[in-house]
C-alpha positions in Angstrom: 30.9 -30.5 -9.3 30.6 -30.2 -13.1 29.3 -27.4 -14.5 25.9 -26.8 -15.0 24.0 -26.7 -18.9 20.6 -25.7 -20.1 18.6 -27.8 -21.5 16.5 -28.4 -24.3 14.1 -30.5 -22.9 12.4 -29.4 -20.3 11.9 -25.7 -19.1 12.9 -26.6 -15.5 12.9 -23.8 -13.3 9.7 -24.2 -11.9 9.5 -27.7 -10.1 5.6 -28.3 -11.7 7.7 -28.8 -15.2 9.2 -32.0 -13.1 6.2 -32.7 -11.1 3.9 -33.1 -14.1 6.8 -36.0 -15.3 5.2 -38.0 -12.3 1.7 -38.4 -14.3 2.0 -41.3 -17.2 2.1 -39.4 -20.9 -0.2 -40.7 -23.2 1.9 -42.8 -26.0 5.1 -42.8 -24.0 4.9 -46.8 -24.3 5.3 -46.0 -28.1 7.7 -43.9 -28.3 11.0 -45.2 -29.6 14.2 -43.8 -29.1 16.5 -41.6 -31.1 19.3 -43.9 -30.5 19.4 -47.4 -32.4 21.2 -49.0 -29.7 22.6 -47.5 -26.4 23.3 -48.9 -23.4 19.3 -49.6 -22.3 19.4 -51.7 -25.1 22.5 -53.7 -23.6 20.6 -53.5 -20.1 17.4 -55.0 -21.4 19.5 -58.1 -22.0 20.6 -59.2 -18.7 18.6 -62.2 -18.2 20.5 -63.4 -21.8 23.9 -62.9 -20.1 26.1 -65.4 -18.6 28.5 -64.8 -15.7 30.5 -65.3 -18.3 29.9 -61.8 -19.9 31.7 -60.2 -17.2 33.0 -56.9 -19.1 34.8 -55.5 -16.3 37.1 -58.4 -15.8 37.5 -57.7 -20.2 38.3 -53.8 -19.8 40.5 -54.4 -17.1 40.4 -51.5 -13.7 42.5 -48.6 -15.0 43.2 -45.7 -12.5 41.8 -43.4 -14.7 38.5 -42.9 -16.3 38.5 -43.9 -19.8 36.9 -40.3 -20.5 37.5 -37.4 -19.2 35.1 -34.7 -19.4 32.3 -32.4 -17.1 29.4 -34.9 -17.2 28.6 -36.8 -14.5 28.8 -40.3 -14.1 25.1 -42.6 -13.2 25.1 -46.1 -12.5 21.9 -48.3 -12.3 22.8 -51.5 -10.5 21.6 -54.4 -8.8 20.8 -58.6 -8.3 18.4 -59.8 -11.0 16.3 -61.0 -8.3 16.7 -58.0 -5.8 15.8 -54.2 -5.5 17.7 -51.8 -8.3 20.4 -49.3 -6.4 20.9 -45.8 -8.2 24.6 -44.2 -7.4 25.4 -40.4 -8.8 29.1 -39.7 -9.1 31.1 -36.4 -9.9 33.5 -39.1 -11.7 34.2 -42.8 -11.5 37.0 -42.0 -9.5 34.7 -39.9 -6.6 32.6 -40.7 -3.4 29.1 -40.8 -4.6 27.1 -37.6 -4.2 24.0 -39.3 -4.3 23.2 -43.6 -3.4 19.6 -44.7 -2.8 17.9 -48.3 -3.4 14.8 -48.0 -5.3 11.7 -49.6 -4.4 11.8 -51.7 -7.4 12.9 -55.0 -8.8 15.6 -55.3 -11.6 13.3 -57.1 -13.4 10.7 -54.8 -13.0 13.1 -52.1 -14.6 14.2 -54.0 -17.6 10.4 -54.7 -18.2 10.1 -50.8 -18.1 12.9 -50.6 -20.5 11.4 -52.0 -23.3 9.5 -48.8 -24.0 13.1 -47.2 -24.8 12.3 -44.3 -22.9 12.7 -44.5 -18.9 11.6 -41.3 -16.9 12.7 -41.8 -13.2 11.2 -39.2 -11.0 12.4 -39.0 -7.1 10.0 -35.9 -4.8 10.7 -34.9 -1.7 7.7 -33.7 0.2 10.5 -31.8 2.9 9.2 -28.1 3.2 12.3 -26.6 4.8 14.6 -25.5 2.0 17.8 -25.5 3.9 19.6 -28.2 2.4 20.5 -28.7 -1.5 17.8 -31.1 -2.9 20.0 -33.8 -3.5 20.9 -33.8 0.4 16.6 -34.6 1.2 16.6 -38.3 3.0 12.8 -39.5 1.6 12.2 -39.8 -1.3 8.6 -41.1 -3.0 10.0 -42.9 -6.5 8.0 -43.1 -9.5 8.8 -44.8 -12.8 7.3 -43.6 -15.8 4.8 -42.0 -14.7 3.6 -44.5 -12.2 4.6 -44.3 -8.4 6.7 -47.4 -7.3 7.1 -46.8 -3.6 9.4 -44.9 -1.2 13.3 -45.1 -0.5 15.9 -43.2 1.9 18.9 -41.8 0.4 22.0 -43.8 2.0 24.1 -42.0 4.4 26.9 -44.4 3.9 27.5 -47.1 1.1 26.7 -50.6 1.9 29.4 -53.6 1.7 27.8 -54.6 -2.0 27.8 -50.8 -2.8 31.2 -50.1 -2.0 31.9 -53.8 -3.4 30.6 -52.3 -6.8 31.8 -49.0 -6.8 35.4 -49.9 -6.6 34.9 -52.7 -9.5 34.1 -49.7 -11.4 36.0 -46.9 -10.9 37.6 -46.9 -14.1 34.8 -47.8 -16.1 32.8 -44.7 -17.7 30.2 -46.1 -19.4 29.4 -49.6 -20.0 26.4 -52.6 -19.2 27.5 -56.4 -17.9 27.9 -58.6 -14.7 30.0 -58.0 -11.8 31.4 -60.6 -9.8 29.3 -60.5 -6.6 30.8 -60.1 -3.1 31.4 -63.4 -1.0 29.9 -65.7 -3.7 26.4 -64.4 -3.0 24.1 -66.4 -5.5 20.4 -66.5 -3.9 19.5 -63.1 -5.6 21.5 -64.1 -8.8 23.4 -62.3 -10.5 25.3 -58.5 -10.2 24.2 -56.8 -13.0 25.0 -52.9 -14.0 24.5 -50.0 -16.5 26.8 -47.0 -16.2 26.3 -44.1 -18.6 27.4 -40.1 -18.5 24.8 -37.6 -17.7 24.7 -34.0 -18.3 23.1 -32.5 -15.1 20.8 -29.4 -14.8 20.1 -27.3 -12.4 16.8 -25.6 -12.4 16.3 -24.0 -9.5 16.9 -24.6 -5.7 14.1 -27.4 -5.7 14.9 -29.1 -9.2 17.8 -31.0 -10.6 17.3 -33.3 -13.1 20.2 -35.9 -15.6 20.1 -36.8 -18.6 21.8 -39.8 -20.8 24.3 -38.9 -23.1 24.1 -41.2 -25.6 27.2 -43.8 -26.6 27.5 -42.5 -29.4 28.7 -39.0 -28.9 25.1 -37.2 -30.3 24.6 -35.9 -27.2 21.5 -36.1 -24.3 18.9 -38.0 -25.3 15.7 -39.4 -24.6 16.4 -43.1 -23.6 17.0 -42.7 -19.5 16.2 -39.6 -17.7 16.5 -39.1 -13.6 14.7 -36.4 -12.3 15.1 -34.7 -8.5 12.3 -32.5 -7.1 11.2 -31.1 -3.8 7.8 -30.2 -3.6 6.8 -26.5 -1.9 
């Protein structure tokens, strides 16, 4: 597991810091990003792209990432006309700690992307602390402040999953189309953002990952993934 950081963010050792991240902020839909580009910028352009603009098949699937560092690796993936899939990974290269499909449409999340600045928050309502949170099944999903539904974490990876997980197992960071599985076209097309996260710890009930920008200035606002268990 990579190591853990604090944070300048968020004091996060009491879940309520997180929980209150679940109530819409007044002039989040105006705040603009301290990145001029980044790679919610490339996401937001999906229904632009062709399946021509297949970047995996232009890098190529090296054995080895293309960085190696301690930051963990989050990819946002899905059809354009189907449910968005979130995948946590210790490195491209490892199983994923963490898989769950959102309750939420691609389209929906690109929409949500053109503030510049996307808060998702997963809670737990479990009240036995036995497992780590990241090991809790249910989870109620909220997106920018506004509640979106309920998902279960996967216990094993499905065939379009796995079928994009080993497309991208040497990729680090990066925003295109995949090829999808067995021609699938009724959902259109596989689309994906992969970025590196620096992950934080807060306490027992609280983890939360944040974007580390493209270009090397470190975690920023643009995409932020917050885990929680309520007491």
């Amino acid at each position: 597991m990579p190591p853990l950081h604090s944070t300048p963010y968020f004091k996060m050792d009491n879940p309520a810091a997180i929980l209150s991240l679940l109530r819409p902020t007044p002039g989040d839909k105006h705040k603009k990003s301290s990145s001029s580009g980044g790679l919610l910028r490339m996401f937001k352009l999906f229904p632009m792209l062709t399946s021509g603009c297949k970047m995996v098949a232009l890098l190529g699937r090296p054995r080895k990432p293309m960085l190696k560092d301690s930051a963990t690796t989050g990819t946002i993936f899905g059809y354009r006309k189907g449910r968005v899939c979130l995948a946590i990974q210790d490195d491209p290269h490892s199983v994923p700690v963490f898989v769950i499909e959102l309750p939420m449409l691609t389209g929906l999340l690109q929409k949500e992307m053109a503030s510049d600045i996307v808060r998702i928050a997963l809670e737990s309502e479990t009240k036995t602390h036995k497992k780590k949170v990241l090991e809790e099944f249910v989870w109620a999903v909220f997106c920018n402040g506004r509640k979106v539904g309920y998902s279960i974490r996967r216990k094993q990876l499905s065939e379009d999953e796995l079928h994009v997980m080993q497309l991208l197992r040497g990729v680090s960071m990066g925003a295109g189309v995949l090829p999808s599985p067995n021609d699938k076209e009724t959902d259109g097309e596989l689309t994906y953002m992969r970025a590196r996260f620096e992950r934080v710890v807060g306490s027992k009930d609280s983890e939360s990952f944040y974007m580390i920008n493209p270009d090397g200035a470190g975690p920023g606002p643009e995409l932020s993934i917050f885990f929680v268990r309520s007491s």
